[in-house]
C-alpha positions in Angstrom: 38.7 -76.7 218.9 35.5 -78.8 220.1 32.9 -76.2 219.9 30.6 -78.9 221.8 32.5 -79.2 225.2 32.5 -74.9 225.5 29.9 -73.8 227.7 29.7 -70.0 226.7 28.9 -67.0 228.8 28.1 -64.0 227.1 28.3 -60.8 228.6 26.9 -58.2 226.4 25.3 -57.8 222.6 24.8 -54.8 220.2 24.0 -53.4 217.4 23.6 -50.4 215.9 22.4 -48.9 212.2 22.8 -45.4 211.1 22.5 -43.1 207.6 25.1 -40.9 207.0 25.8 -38.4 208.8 23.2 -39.3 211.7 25.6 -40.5 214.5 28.4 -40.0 216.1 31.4 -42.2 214.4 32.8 -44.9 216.7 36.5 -43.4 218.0 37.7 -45.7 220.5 40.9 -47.4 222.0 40.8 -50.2 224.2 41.8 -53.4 226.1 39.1 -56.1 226.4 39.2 -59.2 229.4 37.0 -61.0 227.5 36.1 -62.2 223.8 34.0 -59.5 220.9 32.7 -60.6 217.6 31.9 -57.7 215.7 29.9 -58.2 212.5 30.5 -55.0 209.8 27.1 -55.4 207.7 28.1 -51.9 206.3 31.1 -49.2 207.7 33.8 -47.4 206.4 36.5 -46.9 208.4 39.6 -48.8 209.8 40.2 -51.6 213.0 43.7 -51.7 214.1 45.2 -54.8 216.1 48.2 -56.6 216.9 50.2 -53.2 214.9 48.2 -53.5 211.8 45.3 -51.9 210.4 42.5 -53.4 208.5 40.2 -51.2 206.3 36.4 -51.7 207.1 34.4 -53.1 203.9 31.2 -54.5 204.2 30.6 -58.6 204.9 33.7 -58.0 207.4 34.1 -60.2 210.6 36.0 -58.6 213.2 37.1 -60.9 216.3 39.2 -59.0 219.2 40.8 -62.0 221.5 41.5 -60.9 225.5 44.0 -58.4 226.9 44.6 -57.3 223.3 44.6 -53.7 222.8 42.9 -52.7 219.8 41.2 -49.8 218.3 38.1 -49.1 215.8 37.3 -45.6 213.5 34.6 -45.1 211.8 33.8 -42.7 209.0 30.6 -40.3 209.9 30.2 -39.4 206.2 29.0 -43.1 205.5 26.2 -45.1 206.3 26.5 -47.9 208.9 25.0 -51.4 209.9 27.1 -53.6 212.5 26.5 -55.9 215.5 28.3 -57.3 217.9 28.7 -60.0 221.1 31.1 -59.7 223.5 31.4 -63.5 225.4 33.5 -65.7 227.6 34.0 -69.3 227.4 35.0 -72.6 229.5 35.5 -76.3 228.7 33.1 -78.4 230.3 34.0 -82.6 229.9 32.6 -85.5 231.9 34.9 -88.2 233.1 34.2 -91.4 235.0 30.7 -89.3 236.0 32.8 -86.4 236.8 32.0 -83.2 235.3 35.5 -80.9 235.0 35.1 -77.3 233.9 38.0 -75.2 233.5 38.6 -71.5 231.9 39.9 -72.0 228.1 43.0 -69.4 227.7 43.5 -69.8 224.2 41.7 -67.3 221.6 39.2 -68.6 219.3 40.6 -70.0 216.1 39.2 -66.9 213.8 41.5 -64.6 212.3 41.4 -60.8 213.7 39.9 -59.8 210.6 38.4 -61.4 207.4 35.8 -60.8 204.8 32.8 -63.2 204.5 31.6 -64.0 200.9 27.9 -64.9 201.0 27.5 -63.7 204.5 23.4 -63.5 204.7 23.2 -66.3 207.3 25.9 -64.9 209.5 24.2 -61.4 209.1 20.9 -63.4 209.9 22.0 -64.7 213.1 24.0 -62.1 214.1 20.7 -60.1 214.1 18.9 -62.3 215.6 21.2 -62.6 218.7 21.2 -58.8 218.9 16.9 -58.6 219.0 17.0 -61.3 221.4 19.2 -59.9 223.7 17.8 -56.8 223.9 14.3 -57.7 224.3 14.9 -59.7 227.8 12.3 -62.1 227.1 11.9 -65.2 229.8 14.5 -67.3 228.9 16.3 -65.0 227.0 19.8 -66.0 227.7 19.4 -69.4 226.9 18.4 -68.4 223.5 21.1 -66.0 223.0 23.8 -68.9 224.0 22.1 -71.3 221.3 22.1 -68.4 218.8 26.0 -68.1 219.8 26.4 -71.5 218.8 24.5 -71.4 215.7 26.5 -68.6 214.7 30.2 -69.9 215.6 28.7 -72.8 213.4 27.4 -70.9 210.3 31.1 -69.0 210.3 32.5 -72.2 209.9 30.9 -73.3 207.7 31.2 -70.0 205.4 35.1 -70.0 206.0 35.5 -73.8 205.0 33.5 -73.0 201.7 35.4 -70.1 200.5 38.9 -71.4 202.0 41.6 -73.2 199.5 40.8 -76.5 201.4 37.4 -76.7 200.7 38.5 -80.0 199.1 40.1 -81.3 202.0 37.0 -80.6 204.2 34.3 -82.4 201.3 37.0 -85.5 201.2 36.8 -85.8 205.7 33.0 -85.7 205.1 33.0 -88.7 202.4 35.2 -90.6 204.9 32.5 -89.9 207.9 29.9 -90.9 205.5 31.4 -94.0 205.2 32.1 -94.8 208.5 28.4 -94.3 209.0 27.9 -97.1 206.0 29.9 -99.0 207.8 29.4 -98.4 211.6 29.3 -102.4 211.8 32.7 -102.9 210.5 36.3 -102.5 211.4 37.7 -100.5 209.5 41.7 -99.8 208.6 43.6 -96.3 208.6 44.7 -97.3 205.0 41.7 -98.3 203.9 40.0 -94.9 204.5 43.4 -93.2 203.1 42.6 -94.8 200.3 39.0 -93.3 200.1 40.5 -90.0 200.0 43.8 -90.8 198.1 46.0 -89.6 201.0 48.8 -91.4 202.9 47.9 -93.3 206.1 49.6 -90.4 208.1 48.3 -87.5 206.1 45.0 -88.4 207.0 45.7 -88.8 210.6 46.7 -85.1 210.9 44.3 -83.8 208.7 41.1 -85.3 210.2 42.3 -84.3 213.7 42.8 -80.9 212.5 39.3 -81.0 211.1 37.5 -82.8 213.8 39.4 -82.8 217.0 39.7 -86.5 217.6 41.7 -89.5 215.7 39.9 -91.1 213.1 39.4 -93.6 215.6 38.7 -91.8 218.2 35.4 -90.3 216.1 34.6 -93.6 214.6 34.2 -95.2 217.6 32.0 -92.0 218.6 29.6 -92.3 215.8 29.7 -96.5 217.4 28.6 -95.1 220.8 26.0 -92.8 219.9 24.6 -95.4 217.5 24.8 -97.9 220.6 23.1 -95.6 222.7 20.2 -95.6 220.1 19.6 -99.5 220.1 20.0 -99.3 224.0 17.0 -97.2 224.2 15.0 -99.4 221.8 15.5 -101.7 225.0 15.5 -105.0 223.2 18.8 -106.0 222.8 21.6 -107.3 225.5 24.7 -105.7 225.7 26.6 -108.3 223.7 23.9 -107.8 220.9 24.7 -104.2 221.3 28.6 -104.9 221.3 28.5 -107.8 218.4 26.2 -105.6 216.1 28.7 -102.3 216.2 31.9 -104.9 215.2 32.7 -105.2 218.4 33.6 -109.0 219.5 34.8 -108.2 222.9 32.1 -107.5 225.6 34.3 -105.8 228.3 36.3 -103.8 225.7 33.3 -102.3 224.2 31.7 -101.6 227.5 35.1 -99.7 228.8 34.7 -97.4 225.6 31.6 -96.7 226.2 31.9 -95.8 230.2 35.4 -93.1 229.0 32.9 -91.5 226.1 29.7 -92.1 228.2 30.4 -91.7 232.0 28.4 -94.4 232.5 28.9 -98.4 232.2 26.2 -99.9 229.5 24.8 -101.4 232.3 25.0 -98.5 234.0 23.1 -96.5 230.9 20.5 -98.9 230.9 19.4 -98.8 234.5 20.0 -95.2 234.7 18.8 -93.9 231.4 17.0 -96.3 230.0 14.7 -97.5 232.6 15.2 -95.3 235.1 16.1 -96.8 238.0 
């Protein structure tokens, strides 16, 4: 999933810290229409979902998808610490200048429940979401949506690390590294196979699984965001533009650039550049 073209709408934070025996425990049973994270910092108890139950341990990240029923029970005898964000999210793209937005059905790609292992930056932003939140500050929400991001970010990052393809996810990085070595070049699907000792078609399916695009699809990103960088120097033509990135054909650069950009090179540097 492209966590960049999601524009998130969140709905409601929490969170809540208690010794034992202070509060109420949490008894509930319910259907939500939109998406919860649910951070356990520390909670006994159980979270039952899609006709199995999970047992509540501390470091655990809870994520309850739409329309799924679902229920949570904690134990009043223990201390607790947990936070949570209930959100909603579309996909926002630009095409041709045209902005599309459209409701994203599909859950996000978290399991329903999963222990974190070295969780202090989840926790970290997880509390920082809550405080924001709930002290309505000016400009508050656009905070807490940045925070949202930062946090979907850092879980990634945590799963990937303590996954069993934490080597797969270091090799896809060596290969972006050296596209960015080589941003002037044009490079072959074998040859960055080769970087990572995988077969031409492995790596296909395994970088789009990791990345969202082809590999060159995202190579030819990294060319149009480094192109946008020389454009704004504002001393170099188009073709200098096009010829430094590998590219040896004006027009077929400039037609990559207008379905990643929205806007023609020319276009950019009337409009963005100078603007005019």
């Amino acid at each position: 999933m492209k966590l960049h073209t999601l524009y998130f709408h969140i709905h409601y934070c929490n969170s809540r810290q208690s010794t034992a025996g202070t509060v109420r425990p949490i008894k509930l049973s319910r259907t939500l229409k939109h998406h919860e994270l649910i951070y356990i910092a520390q909670s006994k108890g159980t979270f039952s979902i899609d006709k199995k139950t999970h047992v509540l341990k501390d470091g655990m990240l809870l994520y309850i998808r739409p329309d799924a029923p679902h229920s949570i029970r904690t134990d009043p005898d223990a201390p607790g610490r947990f936070y949570s964000v209930h959100f909603s999210f579309a996909r926002v793209n630009i095409e041709e200048s045209q902005w599309n937005i459209k409701e994203e059905p599909q859950p996000f790609p978290l399991q329903a429940a999963q222990a974190l292992a070295d969780s202090y930056q989840v926790e970290d932003l997880f509390k920082r979401l809550a405080e924001a939140w709930n002290a309505k500050l000016p400009g508050y929400e656009f905070l807490a949506k940045s925070l949202l991001q930062q946090l979907f970010i850092a879980i990634a990052q945590n799963l990937k690390k303590a996954g069993p393809n934490y080597s797969t996810s270091l090799k896809i990085e060596k290969i972006i590294r050296y596209m960015h070595e080589h941003i002037q070049d044009k490079i072959a699907l074998e040859q960055l196979a080769g970087l990572a000792q995988w077969s031409p078609t492995y790596l296909s399916r395994t970088f789009r699984d990791a990345t969202g695009y082809s590999v060159i699809e995202y190579f030819n990103k990294i060319k149009m965001d480094k192109a946008k960088d020389m454009m704004l120097a504002g001393d170099r033509k188009i073709k200098e533009v096009a010829r430094a990135l590998g590219y040896a054909d004006e027009f077929y650069f400039s037609r990559l650039f207008k379905k990643t950009e929205g806007l023609s090179p020319s276009e950019y540097y009337s409009k963005i550049v100078h603007g005019v």
